[in-house]
Rosetta silent file (secondary structure, phi, psi, omega in degrees, C-alpha in Angstrom):
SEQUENCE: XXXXXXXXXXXXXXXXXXXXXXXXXXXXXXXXXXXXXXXXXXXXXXXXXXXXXXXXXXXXXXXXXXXXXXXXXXXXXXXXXXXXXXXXXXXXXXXXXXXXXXXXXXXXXXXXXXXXXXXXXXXXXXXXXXXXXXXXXXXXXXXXXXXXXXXXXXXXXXXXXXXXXXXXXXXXXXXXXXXXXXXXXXXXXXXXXXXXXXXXXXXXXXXXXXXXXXXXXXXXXXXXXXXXXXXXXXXXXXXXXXXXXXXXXXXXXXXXXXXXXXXXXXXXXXXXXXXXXXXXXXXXXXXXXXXXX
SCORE:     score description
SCORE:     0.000 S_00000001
   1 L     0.000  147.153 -142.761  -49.290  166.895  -79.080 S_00000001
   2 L  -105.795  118.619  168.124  -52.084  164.314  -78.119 S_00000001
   3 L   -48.960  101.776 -158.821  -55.511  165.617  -79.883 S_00000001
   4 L   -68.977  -17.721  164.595  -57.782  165.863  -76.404 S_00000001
   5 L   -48.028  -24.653 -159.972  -60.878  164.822  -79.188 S_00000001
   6 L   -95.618  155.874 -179.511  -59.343  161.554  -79.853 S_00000001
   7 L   -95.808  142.748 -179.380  -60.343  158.428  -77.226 S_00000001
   8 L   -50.602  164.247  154.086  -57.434  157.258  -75.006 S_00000001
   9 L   -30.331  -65.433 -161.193  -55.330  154.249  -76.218 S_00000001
  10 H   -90.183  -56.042 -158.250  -57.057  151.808  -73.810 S_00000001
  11 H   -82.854   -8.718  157.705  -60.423  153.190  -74.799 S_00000001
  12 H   -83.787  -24.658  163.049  -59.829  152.336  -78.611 S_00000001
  13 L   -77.304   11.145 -176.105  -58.077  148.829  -77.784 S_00000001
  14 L  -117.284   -8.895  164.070  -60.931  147.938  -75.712 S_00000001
  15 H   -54.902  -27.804 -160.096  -63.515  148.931  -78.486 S_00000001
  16 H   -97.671  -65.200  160.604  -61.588  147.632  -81.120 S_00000001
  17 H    15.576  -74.489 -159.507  -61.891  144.316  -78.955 S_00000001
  18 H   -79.922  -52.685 -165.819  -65.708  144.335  -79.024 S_00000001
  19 H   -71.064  -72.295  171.454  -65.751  145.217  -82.504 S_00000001
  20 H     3.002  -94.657  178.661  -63.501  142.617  -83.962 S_00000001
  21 H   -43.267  -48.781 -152.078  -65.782  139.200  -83.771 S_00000001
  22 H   -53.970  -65.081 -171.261  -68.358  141.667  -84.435 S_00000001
  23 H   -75.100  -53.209  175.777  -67.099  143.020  -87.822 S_00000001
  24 H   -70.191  -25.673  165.874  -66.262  139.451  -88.932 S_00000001
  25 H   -30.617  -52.866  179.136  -69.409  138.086  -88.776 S_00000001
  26 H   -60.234  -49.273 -167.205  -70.643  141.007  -90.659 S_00000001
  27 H   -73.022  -36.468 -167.127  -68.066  140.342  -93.182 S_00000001
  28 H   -88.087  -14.545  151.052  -68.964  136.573  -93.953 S_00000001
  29 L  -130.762   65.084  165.193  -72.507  137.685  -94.826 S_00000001
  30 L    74.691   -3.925  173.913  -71.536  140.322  -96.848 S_00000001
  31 L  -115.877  103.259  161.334  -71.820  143.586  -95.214 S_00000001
  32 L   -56.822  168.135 -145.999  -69.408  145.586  -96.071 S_00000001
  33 H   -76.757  -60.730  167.860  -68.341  148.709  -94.725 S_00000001
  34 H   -53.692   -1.198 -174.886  -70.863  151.032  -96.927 S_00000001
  35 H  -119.155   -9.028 -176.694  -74.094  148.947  -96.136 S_00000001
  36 H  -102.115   -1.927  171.304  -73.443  148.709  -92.598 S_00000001
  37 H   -41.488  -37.882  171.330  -72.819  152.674  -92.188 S_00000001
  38 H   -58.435  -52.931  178.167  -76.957  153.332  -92.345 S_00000001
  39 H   -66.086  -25.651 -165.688  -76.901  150.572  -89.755 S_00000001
  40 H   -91.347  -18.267  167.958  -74.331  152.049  -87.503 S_00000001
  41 H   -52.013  -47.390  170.310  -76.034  155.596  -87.932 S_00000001
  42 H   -74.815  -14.427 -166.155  -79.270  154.283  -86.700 S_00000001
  43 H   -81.975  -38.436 -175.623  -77.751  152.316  -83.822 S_00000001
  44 H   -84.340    4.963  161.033  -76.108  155.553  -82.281 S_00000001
  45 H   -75.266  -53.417  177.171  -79.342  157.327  -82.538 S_00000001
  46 H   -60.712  -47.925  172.173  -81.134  154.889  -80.974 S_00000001
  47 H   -46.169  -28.105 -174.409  -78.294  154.575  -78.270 S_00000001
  48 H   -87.593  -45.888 -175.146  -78.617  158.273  -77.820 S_00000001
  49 H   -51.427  -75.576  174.947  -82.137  158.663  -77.543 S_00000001
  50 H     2.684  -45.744 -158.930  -81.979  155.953  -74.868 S_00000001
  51 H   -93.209  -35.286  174.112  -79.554  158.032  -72.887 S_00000001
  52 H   -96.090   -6.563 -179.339  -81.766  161.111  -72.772 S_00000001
  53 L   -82.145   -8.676  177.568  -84.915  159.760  -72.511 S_00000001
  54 L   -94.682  -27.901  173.036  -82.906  157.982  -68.838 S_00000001
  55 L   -66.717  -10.010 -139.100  -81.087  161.586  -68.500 S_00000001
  56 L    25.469   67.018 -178.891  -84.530  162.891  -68.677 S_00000001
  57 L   -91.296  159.693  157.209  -83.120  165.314  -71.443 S_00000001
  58 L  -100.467  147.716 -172.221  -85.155  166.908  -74.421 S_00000001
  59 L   -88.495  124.256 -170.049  -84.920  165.037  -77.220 S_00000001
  60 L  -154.271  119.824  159.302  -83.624  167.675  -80.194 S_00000001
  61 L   -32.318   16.099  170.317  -81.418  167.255  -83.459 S_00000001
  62 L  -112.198  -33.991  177.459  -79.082  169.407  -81.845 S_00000001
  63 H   -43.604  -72.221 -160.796  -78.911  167.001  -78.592 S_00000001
  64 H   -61.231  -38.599  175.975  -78.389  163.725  -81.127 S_00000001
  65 H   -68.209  -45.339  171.104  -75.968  165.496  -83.006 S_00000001
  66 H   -65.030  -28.614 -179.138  -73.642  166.791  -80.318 S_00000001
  67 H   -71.095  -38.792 -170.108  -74.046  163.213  -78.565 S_00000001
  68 H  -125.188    3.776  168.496  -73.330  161.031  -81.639 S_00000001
  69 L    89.142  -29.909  178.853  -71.638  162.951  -84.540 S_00000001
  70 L   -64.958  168.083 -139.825  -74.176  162.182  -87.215 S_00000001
  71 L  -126.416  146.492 -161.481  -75.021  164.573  -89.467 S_00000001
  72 H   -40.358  -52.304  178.952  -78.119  166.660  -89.279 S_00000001
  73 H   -48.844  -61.346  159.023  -79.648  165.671  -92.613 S_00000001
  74 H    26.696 -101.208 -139.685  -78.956  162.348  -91.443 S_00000001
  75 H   -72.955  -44.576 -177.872  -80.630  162.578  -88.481 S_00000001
  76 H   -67.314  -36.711 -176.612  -83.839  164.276  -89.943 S_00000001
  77 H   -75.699  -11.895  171.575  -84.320  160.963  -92.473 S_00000001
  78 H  -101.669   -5.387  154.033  -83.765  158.366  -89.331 S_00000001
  79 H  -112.514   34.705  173.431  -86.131  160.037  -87.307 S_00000001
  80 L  -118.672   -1.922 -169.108  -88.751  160.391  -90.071 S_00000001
  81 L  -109.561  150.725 -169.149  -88.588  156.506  -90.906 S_00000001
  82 L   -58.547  131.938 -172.659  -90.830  154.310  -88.882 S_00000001
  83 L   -97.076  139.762 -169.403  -88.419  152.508  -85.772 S_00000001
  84 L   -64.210  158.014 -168.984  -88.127  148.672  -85.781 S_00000001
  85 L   -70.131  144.530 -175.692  -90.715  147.257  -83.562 S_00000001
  86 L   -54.466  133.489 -178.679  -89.161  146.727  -79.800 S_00000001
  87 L  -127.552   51.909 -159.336  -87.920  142.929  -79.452 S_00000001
  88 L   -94.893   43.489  155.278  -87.014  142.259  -75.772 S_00000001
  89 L  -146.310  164.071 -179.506  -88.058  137.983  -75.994 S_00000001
  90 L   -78.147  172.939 -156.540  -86.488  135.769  -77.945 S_00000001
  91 L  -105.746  138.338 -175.047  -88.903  135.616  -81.088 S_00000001
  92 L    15.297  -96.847 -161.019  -91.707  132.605  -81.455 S_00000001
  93 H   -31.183  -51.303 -167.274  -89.768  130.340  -83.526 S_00000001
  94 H   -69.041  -26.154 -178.344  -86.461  130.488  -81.736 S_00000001
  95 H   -83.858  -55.213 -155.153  -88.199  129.969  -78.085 S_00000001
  96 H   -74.495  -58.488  177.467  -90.528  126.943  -79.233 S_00000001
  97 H   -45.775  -52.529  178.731  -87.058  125.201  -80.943 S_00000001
  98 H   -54.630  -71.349 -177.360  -85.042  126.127  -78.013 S_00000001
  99 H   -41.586  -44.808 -179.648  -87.521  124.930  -75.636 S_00000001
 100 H   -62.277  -35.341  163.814  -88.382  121.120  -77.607 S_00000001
 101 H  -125.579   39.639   97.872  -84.474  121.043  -77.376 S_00000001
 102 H  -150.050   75.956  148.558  -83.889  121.536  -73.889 S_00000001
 103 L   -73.668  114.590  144.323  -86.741  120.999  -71.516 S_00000001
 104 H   -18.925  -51.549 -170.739  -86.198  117.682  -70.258 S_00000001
 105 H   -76.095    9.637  144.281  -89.989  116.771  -70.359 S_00000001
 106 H  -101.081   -5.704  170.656  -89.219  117.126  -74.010 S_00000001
 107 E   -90.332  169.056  161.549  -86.268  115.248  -74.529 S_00000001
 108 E  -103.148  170.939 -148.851  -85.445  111.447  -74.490 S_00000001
 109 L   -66.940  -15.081  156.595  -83.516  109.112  -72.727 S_00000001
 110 L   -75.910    2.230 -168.979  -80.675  110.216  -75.040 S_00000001
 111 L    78.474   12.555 -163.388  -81.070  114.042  -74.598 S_00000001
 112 E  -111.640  151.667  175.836  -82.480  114.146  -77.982 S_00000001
 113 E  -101.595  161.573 -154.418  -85.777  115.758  -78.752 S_00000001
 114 L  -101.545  139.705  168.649  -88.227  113.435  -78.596 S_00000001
 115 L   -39.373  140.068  150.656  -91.286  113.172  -81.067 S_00000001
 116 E   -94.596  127.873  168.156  -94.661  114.898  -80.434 S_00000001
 117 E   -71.059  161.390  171.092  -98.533  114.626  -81.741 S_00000001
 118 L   -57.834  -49.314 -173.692  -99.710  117.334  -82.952 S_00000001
 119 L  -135.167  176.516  157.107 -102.292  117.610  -80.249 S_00000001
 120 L  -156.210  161.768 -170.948 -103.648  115.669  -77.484 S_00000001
 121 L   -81.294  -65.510  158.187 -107.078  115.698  -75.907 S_00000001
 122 L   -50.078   89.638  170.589 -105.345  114.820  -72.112 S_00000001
 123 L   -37.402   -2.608 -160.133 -103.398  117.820  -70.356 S_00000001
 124 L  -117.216  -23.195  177.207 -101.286  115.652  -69.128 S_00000001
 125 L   -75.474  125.430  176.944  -99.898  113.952  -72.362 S_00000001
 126 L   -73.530  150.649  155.470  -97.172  116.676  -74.065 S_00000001
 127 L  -161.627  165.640 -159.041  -97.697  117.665  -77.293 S_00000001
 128 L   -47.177  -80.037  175.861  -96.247  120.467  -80.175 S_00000001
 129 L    13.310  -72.779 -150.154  -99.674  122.212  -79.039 S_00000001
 130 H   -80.797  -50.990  166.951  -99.214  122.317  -75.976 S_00000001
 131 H    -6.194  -71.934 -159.164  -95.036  123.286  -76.428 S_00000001
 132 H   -47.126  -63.314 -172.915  -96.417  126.326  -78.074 S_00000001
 133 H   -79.836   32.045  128.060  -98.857  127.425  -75.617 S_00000001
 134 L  -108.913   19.480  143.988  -96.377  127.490  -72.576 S_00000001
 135 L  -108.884  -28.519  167.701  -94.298  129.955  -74.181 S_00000001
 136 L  -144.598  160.306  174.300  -97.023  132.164  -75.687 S_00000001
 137 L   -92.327  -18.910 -175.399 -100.840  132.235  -76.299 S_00000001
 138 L   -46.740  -60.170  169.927 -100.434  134.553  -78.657 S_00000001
 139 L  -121.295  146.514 -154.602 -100.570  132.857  -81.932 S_00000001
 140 L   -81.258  170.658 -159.599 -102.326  129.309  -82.136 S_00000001
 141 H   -90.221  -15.651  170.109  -99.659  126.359  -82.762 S_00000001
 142 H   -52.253  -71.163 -161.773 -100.890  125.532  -86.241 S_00000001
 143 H   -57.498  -50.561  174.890  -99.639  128.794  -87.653 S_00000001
 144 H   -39.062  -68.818  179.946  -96.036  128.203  -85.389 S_00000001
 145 H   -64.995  -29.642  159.282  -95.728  124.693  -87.022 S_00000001
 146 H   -49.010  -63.706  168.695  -96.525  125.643  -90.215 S_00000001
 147 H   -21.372  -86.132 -159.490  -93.676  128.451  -90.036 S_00000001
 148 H   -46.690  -57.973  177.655  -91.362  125.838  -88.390 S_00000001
 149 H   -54.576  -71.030  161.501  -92.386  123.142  -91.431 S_00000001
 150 H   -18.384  -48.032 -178.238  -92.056  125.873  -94.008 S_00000001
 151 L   -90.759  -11.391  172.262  -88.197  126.440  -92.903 S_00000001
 152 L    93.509    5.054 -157.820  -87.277  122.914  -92.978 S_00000001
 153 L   -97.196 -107.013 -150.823  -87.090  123.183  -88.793 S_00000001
 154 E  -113.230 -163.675 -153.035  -89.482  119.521  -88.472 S_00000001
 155 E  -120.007  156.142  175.855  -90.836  117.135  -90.263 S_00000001
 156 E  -135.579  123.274 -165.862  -94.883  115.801  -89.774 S_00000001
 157 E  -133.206  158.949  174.479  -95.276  111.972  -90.293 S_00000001
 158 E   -42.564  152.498  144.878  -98.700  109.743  -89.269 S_00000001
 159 L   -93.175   84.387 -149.087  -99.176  108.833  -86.138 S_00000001
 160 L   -96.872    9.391  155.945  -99.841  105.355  -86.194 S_00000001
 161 L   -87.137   -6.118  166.631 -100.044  104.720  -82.571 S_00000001
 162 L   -59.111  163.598  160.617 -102.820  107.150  -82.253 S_00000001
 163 L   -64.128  174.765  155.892 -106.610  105.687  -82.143 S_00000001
 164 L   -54.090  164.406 -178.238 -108.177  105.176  -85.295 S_00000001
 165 L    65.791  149.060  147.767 -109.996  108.151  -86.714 S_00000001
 166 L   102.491  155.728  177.184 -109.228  111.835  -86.471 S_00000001
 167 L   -71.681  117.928 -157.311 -105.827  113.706  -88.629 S_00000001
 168 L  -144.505  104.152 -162.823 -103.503  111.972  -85.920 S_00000001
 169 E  -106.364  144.560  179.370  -99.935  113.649  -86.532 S_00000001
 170 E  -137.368  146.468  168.597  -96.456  112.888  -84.828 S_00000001
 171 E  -152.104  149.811 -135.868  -93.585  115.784  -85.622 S_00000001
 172 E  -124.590  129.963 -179.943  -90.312  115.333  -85.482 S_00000001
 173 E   -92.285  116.024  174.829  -87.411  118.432  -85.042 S_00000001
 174 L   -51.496  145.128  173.216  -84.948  118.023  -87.504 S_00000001
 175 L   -41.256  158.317 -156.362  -81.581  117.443  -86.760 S_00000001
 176 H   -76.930  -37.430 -166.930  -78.744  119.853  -85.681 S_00000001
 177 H   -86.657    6.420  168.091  -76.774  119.410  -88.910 S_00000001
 178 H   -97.167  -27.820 -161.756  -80.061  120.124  -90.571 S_00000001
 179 H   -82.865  -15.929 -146.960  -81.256  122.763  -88.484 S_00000001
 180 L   -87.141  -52.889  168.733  -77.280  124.389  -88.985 S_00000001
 181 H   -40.136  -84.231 -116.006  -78.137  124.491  -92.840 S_00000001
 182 H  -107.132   15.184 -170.879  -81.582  125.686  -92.874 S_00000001
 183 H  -136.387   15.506 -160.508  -81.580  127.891  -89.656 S_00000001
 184 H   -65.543  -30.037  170.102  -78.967  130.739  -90.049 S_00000001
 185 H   -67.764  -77.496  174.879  -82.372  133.431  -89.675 S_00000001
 186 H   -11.042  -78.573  156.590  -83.300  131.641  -86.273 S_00000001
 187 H   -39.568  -38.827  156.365  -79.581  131.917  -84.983 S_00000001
 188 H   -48.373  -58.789  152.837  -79.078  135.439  -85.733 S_00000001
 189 H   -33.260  -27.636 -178.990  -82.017  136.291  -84.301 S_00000001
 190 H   -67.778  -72.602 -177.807  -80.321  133.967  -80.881 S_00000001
 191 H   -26.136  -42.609 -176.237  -77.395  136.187  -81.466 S_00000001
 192 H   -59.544  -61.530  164.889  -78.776  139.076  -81.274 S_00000001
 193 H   -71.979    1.451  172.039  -80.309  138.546  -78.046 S_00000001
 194 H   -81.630  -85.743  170.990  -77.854  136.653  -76.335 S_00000001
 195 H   -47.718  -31.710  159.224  -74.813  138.954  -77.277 S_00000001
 196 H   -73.624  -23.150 -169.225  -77.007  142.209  -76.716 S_00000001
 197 H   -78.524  -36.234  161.792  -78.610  141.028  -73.384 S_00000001
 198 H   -31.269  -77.141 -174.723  -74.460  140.603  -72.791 S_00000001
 199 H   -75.995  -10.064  170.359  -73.627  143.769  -73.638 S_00000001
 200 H   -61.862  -71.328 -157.700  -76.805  145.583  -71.940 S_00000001
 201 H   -54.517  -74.942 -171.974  -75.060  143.904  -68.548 S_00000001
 202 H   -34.904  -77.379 -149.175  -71.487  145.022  -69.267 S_00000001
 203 H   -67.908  -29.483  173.367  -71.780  148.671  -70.700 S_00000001
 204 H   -62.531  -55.262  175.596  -74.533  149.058  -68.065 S_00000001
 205 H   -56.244  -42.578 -172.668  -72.221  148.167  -65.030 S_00000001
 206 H   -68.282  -43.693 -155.473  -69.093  149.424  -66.678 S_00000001
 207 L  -119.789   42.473  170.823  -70.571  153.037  -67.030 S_00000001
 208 L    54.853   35.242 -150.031  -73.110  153.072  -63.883 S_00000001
 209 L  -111.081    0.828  164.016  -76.026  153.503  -66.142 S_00000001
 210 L  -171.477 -176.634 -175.981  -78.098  151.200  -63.291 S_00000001
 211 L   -67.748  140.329  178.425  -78.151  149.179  -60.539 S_00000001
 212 L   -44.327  136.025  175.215  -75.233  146.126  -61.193 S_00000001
 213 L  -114.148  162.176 -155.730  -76.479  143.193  -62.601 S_00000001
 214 L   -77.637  128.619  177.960  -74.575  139.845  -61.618 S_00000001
 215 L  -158.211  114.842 -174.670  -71.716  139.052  -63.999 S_00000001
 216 L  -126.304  147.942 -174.020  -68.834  137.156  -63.448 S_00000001
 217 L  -157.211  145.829  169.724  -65.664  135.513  -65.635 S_00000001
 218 L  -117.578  121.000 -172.762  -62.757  133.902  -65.084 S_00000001
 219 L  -137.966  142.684  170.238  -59.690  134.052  -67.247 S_00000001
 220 L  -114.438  118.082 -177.981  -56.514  131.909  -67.832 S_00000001
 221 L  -124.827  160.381 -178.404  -53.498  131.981  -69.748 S_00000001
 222 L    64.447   57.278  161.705  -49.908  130.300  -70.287 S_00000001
 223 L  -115.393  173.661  177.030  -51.711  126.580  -69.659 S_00000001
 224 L   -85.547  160.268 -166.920  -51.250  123.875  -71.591 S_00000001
 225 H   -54.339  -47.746 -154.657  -53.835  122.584  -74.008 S_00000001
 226 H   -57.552  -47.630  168.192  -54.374  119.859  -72.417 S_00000001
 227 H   -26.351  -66.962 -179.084  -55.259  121.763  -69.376 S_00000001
 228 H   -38.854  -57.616  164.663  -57.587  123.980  -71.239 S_00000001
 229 H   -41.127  -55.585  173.947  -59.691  121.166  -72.377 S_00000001
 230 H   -39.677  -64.689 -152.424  -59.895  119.567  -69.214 S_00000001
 231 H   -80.925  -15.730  164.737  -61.126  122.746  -67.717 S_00000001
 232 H   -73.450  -66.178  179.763  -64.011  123.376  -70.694 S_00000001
 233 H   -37.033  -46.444  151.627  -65.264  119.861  -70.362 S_00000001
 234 H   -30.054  -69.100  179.877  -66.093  121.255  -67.220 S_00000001
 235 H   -76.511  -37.463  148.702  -67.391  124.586  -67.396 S_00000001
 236 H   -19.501  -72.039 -168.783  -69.578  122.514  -70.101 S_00000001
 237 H   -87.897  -14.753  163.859  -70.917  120.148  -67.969 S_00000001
 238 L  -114.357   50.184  126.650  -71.692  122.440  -64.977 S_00000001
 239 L   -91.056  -37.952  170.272  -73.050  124.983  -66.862 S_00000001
 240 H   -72.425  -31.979 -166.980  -75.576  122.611  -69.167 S_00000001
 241 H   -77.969  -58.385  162.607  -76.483  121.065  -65.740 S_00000001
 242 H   -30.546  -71.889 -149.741  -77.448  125.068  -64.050 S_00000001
 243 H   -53.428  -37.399  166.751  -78.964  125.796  -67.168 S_00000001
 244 H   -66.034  -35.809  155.058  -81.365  123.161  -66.880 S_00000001
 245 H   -40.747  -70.534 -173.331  -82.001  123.421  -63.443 S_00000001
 246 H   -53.655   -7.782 -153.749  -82.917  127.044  -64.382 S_00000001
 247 H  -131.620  -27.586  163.709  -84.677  126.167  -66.813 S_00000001
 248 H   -68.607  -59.940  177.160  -87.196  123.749  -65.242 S_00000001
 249 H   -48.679  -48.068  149.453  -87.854  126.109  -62.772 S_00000001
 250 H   -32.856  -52.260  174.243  -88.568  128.785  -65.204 S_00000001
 251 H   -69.119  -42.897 -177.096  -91.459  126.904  -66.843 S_00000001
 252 L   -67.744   35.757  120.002  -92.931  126.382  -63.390 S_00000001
 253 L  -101.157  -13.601 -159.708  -93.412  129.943  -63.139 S_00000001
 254 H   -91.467  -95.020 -146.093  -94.007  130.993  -66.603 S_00000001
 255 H   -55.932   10.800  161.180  -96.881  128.314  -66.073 S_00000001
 256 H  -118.554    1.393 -175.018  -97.878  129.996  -62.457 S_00000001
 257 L  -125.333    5.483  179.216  -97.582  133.485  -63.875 S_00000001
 258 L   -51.758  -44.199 -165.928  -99.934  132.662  -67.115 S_00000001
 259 L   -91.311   -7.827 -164.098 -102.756  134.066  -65.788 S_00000001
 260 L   -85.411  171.675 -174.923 -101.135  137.232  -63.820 S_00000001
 261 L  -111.872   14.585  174.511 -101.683  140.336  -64.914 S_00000001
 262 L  -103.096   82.956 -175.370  -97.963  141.629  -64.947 S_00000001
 263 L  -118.742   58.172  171.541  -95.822  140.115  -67.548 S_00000001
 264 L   -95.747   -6.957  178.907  -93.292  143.121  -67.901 S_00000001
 265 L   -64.433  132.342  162.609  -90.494  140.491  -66.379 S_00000001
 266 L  -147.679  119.951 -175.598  -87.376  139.413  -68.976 S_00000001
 267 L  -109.867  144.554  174.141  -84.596  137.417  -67.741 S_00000001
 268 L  -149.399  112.584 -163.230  -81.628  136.345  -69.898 S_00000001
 269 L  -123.955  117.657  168.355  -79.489  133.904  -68.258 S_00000001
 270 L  -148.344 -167.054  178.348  -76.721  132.247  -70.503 S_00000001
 271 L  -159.063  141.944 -154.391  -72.664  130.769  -70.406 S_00000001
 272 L  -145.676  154.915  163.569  -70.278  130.769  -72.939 S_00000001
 273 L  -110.721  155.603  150.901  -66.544  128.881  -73.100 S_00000001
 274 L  -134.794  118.441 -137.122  -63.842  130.842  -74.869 S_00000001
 275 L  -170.742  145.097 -171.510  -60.483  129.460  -75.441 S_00000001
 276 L  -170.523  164.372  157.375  -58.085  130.152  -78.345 S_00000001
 277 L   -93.967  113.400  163.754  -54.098  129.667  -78.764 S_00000001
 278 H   -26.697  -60.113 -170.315  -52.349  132.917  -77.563 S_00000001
 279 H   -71.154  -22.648  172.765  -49.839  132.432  -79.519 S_00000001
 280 H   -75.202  -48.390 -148.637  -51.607  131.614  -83.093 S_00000001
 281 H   -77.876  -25.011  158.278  -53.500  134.798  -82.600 S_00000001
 282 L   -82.780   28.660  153.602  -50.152  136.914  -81.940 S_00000001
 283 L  -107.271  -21.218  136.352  -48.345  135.793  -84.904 S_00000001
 284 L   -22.787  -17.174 -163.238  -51.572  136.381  -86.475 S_00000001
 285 L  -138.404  -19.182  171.494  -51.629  140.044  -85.756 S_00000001
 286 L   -70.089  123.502 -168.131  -48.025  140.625  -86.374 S_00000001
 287 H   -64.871  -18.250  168.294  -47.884  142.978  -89.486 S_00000001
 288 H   -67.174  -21.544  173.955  -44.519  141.153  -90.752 S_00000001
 289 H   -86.695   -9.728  176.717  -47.238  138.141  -91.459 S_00000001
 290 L   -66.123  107.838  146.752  -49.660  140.868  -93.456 S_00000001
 291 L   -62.183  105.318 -169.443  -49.451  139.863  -97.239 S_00000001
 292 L   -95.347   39.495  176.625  -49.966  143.665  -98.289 S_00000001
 293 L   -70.985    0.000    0.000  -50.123  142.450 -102.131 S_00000001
């Protein structure tokens, strides 16, 4: 007889899904199943309080427990420890890199990004400076590039086309197969918010939890490779072209909305390809292919 406690079939194969990529990640830096247990304890707290503070529920160890399973002692040491501070932009560093490589007004005629002074006198001349201060005001652009320098992210060489006089600086963002080394905090941090802003849209539409937000996918199987490719190169090349569009257009608002006095707006716009051979990953998954030594 079918345990009515246990989640349907299709709600553990579509979970297990989700989980999968998830769990290997986790596994190639090391967190194993007992250090991420703490993590997965706090995540379904925080998922529940979420749900009753939108249910307008009272919030009660008796609530959190019946919602998520965790176990009252638990529950009393993750709601006595201090909660990480709220993170809905993508953070400094990762916005100022992303932005130098690609805004157009910061690339070159190759798509590459193109050196900056340190400063400029003229509003009209780009410069790191100025980078900084059109995604935040917050913290002055010294203290960014140091950070950025610090991490191996650029490099600061003379300027010798500057005038004479004055500290006259040109800095240069290291290369992708440098930044790929040296930038594995920076990406995680992408990850996070990319693949969470993801799954806010899904589990929010899939369970009603607000009005639908626009999400769309298309998927193909039993083509040929060749096909596949074709059809990436594509979704590539009109996707990098939107993004940029979208992406111009952004700064001209973030740079018409500097001064407003509402800046509770957060948009996350992105596009992903995914492609794989069917067929490696079901002989892959066949249990006659498990070495169970």
């Amino acid at each position: 007889m079918t345990n009515p406690a246990l989640p349907s079939p299709v709600l553990q194969a579509t979970f297990q899904r989700i989980l999968v990529p998830l769990l290997r990640g986790m596994i190639r830096m090391g967190l194993t199943l007992p250090l991420f247990l703490p993590i997965l304890k706090a995540a379904y707290v925080e998922a529940a309080e979420q749900i009753l503070a939108a249910d307008q529920r009272k919030l009660t160890l008796s609530q959190l427990y019946l919602l998520t399973g965790v176990h009252r002692r638990d529950l009393r040491v993750l709601m006595s420890k201090p909660s990480l501070p709220p993170s809905d932009k993508l953070p400094l560093l990762a916005a100022v890199v992303s932005e130098w490589r690609h805004n157009p007004a910061f690339l070159d005629d190759k798509g590459s990004p193109r050196s900056l002074p340190r400063e400029s006198d003229n509003e009209d001349t780009l410069s790191f400076y100025r980078l900084v201060t059109m995604i935040s005001r917050d913290v002055h652009p010294s203290a960014v590039m140091t950070e950025l320098e610090a991490r191996g992210l650029l490099t600061r060489l003379p300027d010798h086309e500057a005038p004479s006089g004055g500290n006259h600086e040109r800095l240069y963002l290291r290369d992708e197969d440098e930044l790929a080394k040296q930038n594995q905090i920076t990406k995680l941090q992408a990850l996070s918010h990319i693949v969470g802003g993801h799954l806010e849209t899904a589990i929010g539409n899939t369970f009603g939890e607000r009005e639908p937000h626009f999400e769309r996918a298309i998927v193909y199987d039993h083509m040929s490779q060749a096909s596949v490719q074709e059809l990436k190169q594509l979704a590539e090349q009109q996707s990098e072209d939107l993004l940029n569009v979208l992406n111009r257009r952004a700064n001209e608002l973030a740079l018409q909305d500097r001064d407003q006095g509402d800046k509770s707006g957060y948009l996350l716009f992105g596009a992903f390809v995914h492609s794989e051979s069917r067929q490696d990953a079901n002989e892959l998954a066949e249990p006659s292919k498990i070495d169970k030594k």
